[in-house]
PDB file with one MODEL, atoms N, CA, C and O in Angstrom:
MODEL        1
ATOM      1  N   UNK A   1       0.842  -1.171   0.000  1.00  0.00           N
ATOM      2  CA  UNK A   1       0.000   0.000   0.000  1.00  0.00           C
ATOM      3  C   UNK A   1       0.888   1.235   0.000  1.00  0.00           C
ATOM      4  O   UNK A   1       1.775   1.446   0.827  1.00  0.00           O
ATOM      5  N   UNK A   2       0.576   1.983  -0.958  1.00  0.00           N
ATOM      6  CA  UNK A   2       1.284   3.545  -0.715  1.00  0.00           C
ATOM      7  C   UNK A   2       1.017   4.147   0.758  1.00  0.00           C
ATOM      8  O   UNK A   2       0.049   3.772   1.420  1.00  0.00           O
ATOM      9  N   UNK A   3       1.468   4.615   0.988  1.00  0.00           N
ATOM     10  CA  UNK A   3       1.881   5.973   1.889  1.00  0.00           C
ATOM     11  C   UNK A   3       0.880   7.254   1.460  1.00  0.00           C
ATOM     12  O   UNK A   3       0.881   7.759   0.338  1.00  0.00           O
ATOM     13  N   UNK A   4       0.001   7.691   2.611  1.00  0.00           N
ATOM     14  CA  UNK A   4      -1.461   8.782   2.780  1.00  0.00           C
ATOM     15  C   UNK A   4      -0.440   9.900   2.672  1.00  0.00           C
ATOM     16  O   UNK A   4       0.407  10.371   3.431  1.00  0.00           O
ATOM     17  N   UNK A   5      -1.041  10.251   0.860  1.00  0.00           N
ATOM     18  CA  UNK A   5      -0.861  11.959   1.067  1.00  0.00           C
ATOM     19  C   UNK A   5      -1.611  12.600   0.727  1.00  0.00           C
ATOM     20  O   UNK A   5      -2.533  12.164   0.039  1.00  0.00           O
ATOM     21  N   UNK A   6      -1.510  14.001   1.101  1.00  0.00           N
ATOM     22  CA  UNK A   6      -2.863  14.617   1.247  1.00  0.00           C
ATOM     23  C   UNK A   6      -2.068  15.791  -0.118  1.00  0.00           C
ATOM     24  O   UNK A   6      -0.871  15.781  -0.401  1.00  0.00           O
ATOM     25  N   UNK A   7      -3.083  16.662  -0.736  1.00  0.00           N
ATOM     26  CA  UNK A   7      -2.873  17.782  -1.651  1.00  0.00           C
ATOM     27  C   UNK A   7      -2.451  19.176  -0.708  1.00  0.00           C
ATOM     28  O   UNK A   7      -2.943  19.294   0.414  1.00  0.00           O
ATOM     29  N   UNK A   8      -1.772  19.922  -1.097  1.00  0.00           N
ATOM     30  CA  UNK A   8      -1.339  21.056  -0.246  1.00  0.00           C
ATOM     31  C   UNK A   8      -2.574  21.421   0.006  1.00  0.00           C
ATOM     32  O   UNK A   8      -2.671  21.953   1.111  1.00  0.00           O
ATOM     33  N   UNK A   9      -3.544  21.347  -0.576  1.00  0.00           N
ATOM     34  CA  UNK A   9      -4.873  22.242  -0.341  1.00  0.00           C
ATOM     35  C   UNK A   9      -6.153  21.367   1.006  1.00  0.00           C
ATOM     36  O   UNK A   9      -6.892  21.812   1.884  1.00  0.00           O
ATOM     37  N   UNK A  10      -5.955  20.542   0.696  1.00  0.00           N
ATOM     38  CA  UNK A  10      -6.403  19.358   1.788  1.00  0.00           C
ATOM     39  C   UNK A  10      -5.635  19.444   2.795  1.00  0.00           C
ATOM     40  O   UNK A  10      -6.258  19.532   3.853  1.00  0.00           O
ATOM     41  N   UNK A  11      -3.832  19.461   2.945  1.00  0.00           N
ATOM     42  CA  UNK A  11      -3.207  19.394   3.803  1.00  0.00           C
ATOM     43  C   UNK A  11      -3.617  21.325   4.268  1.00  0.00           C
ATOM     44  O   UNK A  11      -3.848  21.424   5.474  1.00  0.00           O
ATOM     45  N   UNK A  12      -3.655  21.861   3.966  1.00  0.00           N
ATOM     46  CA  UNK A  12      -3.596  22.969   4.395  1.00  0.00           C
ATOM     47  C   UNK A  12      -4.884  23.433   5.399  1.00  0.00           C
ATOM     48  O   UNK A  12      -4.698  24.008   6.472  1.00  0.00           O
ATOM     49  N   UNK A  13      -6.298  23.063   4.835  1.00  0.00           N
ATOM     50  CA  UNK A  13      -7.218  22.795   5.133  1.00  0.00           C
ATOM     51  C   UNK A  13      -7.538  21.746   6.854  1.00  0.00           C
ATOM     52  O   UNK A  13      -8.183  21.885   7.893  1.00  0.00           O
ATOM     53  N   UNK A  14      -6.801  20.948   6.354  1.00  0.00           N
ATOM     54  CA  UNK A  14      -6.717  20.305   7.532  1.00  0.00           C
ATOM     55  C   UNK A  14      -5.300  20.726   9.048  1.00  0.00           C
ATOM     56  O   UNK A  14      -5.215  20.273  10.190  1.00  0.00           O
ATOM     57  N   UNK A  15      -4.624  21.524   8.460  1.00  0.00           N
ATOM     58  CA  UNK A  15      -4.208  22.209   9.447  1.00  0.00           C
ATOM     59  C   UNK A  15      -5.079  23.204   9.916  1.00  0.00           C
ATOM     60  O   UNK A  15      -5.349  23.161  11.117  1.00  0.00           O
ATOM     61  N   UNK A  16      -5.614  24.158   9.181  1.00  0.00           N
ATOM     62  CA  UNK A  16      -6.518  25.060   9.889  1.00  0.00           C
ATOM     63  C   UNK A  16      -7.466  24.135  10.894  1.00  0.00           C
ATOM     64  O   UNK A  16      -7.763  24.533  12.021  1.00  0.00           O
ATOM     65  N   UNK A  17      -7.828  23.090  10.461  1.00  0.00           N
ATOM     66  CA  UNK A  17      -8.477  22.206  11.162  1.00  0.00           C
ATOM     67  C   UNK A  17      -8.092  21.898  12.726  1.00  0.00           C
ATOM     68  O   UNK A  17      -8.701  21.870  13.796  1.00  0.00           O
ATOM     69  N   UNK A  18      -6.794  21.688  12.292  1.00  0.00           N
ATOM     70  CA  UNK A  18      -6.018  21.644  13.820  1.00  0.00           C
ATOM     71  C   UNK A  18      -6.207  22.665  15.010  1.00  0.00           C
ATOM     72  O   UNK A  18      -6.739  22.733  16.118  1.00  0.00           O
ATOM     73  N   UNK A  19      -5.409  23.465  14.074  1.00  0.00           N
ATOM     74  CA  UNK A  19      -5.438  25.270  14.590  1.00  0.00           C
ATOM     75  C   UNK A  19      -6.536  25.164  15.580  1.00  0.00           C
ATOM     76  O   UNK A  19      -6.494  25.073  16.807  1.00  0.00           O
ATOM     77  N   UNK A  20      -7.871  25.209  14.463  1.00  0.00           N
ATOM     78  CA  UNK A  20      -8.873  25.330  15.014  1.00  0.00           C
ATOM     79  C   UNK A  20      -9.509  24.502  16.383  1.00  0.00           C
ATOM     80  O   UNK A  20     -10.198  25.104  17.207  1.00  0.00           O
ATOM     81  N   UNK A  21      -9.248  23.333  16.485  1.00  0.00           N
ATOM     82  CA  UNK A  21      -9.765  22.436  17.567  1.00  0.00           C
ATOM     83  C   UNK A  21      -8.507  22.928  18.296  1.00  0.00           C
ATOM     84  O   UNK A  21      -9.216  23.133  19.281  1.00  0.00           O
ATOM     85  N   UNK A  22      -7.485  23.245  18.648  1.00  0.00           N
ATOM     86  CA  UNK A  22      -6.714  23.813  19.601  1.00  0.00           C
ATOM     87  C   UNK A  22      -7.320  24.821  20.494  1.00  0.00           C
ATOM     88  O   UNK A  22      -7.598  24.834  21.693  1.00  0.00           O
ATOM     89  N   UNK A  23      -7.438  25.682  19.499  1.00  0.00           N
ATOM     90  CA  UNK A  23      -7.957  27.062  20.226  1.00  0.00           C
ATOM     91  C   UNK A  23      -9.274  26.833  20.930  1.00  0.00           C
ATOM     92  O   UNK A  23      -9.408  27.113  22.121  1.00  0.00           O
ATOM     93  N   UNK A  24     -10.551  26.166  19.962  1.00  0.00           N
ATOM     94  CA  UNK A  24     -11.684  26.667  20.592  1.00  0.00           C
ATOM     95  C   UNK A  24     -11.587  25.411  21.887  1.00  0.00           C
ATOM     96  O   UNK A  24     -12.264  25.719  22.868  1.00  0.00           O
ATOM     97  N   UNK A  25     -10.896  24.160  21.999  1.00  0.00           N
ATOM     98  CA  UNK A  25     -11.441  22.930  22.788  1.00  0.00           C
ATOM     99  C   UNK A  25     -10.719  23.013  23.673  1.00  0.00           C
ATOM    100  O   UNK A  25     -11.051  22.819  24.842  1.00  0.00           O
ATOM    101  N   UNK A  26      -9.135  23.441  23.131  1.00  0.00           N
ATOM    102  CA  UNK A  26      -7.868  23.605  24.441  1.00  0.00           C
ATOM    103  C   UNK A  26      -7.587  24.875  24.988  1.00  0.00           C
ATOM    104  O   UNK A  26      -7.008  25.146  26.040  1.00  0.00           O
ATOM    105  N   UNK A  27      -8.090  25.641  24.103  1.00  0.00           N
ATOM    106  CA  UNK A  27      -7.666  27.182  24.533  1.00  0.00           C
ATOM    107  C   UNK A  27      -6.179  27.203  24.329  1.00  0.00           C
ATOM    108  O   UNK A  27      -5.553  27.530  25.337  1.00  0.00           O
ATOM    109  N   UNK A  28      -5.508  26.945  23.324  1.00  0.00           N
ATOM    110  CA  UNK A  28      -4.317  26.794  23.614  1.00  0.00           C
ATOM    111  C   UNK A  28      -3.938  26.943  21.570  1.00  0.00           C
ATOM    112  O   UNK A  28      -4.451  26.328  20.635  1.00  0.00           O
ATOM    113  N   UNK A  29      -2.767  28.108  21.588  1.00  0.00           N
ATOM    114  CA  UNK A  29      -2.726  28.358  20.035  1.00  0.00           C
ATOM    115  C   UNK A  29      -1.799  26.585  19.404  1.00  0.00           C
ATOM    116  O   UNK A  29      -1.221  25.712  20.050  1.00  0.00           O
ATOM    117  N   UNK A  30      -1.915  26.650  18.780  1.00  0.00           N
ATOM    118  CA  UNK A  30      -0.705  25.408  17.705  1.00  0.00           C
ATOM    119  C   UNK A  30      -0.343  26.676  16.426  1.00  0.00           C
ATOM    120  O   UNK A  30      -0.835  27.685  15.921  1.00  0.00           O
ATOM    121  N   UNK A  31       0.461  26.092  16.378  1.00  0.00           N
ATOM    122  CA  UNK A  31       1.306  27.628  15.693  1.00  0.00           C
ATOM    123  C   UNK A  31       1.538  26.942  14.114  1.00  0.00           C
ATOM    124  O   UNK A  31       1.167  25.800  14.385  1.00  0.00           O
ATOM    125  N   UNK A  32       1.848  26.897  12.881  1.00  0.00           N
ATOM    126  CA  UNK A  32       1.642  26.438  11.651  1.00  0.00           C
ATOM    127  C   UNK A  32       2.567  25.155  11.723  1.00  0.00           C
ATOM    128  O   UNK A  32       2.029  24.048  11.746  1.00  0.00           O
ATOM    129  N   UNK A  33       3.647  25.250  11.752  1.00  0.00           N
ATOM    130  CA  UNK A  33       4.875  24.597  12.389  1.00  0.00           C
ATOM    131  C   UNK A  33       4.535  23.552  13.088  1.00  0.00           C
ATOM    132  O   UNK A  33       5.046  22.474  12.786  1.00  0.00           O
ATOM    133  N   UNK A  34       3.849  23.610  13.886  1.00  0.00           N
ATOM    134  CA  UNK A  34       3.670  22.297  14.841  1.00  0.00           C
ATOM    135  C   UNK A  34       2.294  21.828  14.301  1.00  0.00           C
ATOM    136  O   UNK A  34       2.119  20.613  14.214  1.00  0.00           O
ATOM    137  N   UNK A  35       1.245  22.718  13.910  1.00  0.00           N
ATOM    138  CA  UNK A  35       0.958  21.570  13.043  1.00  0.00           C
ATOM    139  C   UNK A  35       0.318  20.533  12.324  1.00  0.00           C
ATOM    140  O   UNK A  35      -0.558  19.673  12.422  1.00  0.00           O
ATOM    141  N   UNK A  36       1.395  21.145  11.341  1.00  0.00           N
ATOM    142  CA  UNK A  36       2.430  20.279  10.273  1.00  0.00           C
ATOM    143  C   UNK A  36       2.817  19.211  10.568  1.00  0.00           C
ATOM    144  O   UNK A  36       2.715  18.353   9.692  1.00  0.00           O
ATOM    145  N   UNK A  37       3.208  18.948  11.440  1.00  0.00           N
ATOM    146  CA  UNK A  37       4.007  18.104  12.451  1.00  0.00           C
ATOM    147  C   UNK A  37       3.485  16.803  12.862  1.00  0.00           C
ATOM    148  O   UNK A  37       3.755  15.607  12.753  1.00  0.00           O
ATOM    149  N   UNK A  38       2.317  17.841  13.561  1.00  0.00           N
ATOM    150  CA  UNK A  38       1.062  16.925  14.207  1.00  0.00           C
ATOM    151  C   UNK A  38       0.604  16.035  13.303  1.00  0.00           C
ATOM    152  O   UNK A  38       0.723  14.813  13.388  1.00  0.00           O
ATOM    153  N   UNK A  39      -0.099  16.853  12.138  1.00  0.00           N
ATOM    154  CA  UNK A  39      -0.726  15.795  11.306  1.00  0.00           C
ATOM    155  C   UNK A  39      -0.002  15.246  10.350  1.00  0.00           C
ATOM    156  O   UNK A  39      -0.691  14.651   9.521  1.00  0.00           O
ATOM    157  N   UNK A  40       1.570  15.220  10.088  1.00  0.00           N
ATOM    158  CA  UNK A  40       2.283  14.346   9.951  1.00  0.00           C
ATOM    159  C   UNK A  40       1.958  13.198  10.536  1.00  0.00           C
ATOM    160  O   UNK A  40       1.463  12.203  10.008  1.00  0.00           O
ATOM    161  N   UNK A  41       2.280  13.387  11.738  1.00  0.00           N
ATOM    162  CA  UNK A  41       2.134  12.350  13.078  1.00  0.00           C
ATOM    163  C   UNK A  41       0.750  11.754  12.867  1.00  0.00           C
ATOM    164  O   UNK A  41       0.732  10.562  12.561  1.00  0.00           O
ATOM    165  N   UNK A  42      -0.427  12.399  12.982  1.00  0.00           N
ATOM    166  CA  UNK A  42      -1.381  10.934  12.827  1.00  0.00           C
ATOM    167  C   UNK A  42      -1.610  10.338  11.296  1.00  0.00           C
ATOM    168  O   UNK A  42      -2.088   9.237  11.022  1.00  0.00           O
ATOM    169  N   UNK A  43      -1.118  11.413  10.314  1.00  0.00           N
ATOM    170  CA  UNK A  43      -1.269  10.369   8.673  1.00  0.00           C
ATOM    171  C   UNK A  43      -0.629   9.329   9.436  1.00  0.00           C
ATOM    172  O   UNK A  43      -1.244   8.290   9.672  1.00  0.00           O
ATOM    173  N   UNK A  44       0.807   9.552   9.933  1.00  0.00           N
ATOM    174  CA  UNK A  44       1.743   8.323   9.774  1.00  0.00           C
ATOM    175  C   UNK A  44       1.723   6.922  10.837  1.00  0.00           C
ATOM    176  O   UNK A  44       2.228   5.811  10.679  1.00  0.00           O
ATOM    177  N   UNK A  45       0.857   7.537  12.057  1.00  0.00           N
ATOM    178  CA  UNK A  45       0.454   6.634  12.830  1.00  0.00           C
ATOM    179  C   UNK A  45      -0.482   6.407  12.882  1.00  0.00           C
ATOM    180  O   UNK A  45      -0.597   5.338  13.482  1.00  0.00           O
ATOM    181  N   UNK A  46      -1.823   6.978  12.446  1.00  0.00           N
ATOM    182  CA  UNK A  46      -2.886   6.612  12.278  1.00  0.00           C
ATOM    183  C   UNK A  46      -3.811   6.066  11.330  1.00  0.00           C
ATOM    184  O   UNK A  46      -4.689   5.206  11.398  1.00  0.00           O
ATOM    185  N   UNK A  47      -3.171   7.132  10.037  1.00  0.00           N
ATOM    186  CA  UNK A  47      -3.998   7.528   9.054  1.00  0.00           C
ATOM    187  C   UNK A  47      -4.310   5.709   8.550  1.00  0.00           C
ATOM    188  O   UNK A  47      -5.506   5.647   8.265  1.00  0.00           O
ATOM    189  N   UNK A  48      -3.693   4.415   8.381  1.00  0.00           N
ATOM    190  CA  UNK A  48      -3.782   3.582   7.737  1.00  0.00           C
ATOM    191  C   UNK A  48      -5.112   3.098   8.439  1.00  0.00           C
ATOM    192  O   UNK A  48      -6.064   2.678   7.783  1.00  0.00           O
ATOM    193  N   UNK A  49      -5.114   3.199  10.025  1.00  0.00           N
ATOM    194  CA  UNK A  49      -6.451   2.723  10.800  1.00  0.00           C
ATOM    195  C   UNK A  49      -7.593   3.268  10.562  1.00  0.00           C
ATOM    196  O   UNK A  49      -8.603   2.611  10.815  1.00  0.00           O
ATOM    197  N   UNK A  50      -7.681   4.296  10.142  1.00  0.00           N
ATOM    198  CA  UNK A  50      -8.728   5.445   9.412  1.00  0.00           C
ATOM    199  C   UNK A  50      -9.171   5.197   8.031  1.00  0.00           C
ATOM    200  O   UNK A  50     -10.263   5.522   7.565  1.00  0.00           O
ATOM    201  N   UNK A  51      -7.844   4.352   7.189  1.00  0.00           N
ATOM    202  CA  UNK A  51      -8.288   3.694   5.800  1.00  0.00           C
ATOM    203  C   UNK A  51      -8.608   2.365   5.808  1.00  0.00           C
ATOM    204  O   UNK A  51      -9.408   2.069   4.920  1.00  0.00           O
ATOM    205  N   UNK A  52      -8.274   1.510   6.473  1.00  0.00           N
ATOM    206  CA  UNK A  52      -8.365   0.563   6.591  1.00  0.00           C
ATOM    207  C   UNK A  52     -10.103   0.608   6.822  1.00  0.00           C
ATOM    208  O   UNK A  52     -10.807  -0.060   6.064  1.00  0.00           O
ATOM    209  N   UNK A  53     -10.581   1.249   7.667  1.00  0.00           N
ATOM    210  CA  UNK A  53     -11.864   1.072   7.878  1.00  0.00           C
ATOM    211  C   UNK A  53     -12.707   1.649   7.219  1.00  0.00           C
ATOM    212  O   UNK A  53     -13.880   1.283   7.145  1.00  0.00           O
ATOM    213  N   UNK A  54     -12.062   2.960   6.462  1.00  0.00           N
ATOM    214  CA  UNK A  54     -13.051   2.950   5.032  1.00  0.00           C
ATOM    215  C   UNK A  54     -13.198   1.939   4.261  1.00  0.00           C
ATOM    216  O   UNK A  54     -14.275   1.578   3.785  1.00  0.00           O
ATOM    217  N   UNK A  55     -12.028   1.368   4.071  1.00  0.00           N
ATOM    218  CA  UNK A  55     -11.880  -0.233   3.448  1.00  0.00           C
ATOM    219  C   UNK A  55     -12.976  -0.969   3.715  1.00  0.00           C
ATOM    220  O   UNK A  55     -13.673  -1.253   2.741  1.00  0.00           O
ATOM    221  N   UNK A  56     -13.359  -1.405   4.916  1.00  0.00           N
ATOM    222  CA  UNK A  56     -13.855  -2.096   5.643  1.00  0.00           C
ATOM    223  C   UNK A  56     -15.490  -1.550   5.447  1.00  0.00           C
ATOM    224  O   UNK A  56     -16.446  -2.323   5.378  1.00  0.00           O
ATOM    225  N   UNK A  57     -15.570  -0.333   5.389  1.00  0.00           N
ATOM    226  CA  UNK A  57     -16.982   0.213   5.459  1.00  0.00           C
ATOM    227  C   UNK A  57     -17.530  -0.212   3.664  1.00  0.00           C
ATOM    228  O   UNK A  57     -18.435  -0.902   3.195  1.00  0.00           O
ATOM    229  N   UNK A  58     -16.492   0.577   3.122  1.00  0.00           N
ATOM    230  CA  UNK A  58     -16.871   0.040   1.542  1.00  0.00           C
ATOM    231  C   UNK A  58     -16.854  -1.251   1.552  1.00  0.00           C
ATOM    232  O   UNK A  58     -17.355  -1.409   0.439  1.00  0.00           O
ATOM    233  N   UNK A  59     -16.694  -2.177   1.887  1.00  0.00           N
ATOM    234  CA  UNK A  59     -16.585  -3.833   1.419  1.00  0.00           C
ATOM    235  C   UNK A  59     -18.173  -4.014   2.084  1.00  0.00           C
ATOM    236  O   UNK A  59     -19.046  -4.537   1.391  1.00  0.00           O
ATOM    237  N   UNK A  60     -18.444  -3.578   3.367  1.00  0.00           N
ATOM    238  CA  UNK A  60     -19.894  -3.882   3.767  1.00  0.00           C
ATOM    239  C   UNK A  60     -20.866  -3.407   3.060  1.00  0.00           C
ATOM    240  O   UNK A  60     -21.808  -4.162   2.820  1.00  0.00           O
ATOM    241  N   UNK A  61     -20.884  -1.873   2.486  1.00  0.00           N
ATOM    242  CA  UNK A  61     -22.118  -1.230   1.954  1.00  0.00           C
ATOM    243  C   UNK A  61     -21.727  -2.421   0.280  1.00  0.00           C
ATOM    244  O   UNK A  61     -22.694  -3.117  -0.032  1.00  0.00           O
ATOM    245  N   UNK A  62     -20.765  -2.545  -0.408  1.00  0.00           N
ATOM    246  CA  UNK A  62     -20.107  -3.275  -1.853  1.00  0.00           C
ATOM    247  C   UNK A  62     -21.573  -4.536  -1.611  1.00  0.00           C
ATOM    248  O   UNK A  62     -22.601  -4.631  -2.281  1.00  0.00           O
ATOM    249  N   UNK A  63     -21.106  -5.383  -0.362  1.00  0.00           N
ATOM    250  CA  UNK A  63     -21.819  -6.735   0.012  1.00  0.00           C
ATOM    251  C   UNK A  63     -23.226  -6.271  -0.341  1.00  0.00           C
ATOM    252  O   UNK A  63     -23.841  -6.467  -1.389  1.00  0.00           O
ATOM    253  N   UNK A  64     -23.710  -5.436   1.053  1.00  0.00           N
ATOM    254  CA  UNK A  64     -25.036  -5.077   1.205  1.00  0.00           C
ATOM    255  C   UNK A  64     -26.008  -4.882  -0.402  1.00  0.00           C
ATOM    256  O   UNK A  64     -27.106  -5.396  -0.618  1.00  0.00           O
ATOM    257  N   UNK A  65     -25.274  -4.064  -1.292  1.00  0.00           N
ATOM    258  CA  UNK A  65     -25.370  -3.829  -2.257  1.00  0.00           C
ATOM    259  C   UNK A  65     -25.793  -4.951  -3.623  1.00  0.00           C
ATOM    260  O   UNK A  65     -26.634  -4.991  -4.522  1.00  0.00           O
ATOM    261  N   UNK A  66     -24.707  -5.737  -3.158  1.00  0.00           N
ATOM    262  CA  UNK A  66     -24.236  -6.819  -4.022  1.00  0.00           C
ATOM    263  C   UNK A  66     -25.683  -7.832  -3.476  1.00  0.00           C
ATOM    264  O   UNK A  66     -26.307  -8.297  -4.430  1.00  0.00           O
ATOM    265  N   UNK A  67     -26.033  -8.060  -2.599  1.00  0.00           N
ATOM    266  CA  UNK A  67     -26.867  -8.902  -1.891  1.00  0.00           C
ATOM    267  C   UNK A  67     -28.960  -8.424  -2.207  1.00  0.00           C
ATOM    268  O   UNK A  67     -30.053  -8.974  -2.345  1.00  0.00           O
ATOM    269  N   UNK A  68     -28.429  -7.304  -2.170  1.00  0.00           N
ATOM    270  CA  UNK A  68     -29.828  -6.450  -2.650  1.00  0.00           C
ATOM    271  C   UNK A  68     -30.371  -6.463  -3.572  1.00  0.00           C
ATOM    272  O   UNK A  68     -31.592  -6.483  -3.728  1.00  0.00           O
ATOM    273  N   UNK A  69     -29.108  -6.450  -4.755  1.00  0.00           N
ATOM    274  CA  UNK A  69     -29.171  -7.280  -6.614  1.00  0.00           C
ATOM    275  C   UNK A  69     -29.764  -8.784  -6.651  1.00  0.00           C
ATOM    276  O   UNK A  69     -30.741  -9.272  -7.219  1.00  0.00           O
ATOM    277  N   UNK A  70     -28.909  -9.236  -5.931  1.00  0.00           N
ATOM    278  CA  UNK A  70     -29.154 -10.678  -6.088  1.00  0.00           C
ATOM    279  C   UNK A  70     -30.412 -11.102  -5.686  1.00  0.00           C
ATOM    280  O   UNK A  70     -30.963 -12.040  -6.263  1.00  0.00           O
ATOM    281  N   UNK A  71     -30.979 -10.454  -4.662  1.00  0.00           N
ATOM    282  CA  UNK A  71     -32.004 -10.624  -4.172  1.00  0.00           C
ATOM    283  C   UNK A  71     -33.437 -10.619  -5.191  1.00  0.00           C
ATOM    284  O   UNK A  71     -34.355 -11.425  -5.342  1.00  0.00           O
ATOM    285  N   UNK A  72     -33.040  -8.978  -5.927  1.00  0.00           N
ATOM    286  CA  UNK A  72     -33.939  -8.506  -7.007  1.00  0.00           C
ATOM    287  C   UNK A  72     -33.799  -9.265  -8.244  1.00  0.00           C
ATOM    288  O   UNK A  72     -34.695  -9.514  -9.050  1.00  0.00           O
ATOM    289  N   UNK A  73     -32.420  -9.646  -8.310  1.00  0.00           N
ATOM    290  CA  UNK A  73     -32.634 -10.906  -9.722  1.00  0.00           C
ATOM    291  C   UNK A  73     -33.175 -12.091  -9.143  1.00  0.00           C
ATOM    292  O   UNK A  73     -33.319 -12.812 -10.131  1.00  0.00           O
ATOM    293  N   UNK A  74     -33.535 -12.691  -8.222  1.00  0.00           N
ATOM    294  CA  UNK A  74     -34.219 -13.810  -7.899  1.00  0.00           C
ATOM    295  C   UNK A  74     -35.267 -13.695  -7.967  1.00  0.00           C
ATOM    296  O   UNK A  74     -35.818 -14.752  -8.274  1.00  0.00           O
ATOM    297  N   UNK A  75     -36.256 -12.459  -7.757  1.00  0.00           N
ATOM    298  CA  UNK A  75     -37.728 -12.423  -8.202  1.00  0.00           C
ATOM    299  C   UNK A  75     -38.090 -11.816  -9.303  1.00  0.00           C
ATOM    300  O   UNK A  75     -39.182 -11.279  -9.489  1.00  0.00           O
ATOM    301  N   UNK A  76     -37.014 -11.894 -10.212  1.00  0.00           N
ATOM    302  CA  UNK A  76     -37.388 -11.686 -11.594  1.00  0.00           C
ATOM    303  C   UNK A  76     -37.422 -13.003 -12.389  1.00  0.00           C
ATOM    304  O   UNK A  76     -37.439 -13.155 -13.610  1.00  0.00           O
ATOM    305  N   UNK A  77     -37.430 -14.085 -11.222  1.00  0.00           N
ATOM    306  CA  UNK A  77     -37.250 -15.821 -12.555  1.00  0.00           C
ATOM    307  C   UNK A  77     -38.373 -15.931 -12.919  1.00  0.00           C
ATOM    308  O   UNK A  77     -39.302 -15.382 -12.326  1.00  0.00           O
ATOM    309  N   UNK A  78     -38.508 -16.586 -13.858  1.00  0.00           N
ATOM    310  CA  UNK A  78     -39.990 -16.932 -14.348  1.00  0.00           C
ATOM    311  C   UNK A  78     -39.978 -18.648 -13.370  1.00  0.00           C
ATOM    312  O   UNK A  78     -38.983 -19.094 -12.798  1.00  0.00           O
ATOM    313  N   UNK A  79     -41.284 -19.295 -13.421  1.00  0.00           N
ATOM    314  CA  UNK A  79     -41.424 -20.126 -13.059  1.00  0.00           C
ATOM    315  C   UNK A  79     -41.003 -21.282 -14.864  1.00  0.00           C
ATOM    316  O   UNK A  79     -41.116 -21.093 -16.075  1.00  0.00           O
ATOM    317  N   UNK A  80     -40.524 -22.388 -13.967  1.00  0.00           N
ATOM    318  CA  UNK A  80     -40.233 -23.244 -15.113  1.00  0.00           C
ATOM    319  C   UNK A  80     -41.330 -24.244 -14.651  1.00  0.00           C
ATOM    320  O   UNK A  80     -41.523 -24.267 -13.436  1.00  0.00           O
ATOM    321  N   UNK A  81     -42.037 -25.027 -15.378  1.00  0.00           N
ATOM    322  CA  UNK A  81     -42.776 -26.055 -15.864  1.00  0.00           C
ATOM    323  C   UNK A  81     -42.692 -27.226 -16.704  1.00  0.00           C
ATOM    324  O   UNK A  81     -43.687 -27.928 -16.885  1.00  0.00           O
TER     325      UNK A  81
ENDMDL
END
């Protein structure tokens, strides 16, 4: 599996993100620099547990999906005689 990267514009986005839950939850600034840093730190320790279970979410709704068809092509048989 590749390595989670984000677009400067996503990555950037999601630092303000940071920023933001600092200030209003901790009261406490994170400065651009750190982070950068930070969400370095959970792409690289986290981010795969975060895909993995999109993984995981898409394979269930894929099934669910897949199962819902099958379902609807079974009451489309004609009767044989």
């Amino acid at each position: 599996m590749s390595e989670i990267k984000f677009s400067i514009t996503q990555k950037e986005c999601l630092i303000q993100k940071l920023q933001q839950y600092f200030s209003n939850e901790l009261d406490q600034e994170l400065a651009q620099f750190d982070a950068d840093f930070l969400l370095d730190f959970f792409t690289k320790e986290m981010g795969n547990h975060f895909y993995n279970q999109g993984i995981y979410d898409a394979q269930k709704l894929l099934t669910e999906k897949l199962d819902y068809i099958s379902d609807e092509m079974y009451q489309l048989e004609k009767p044989v005689s």
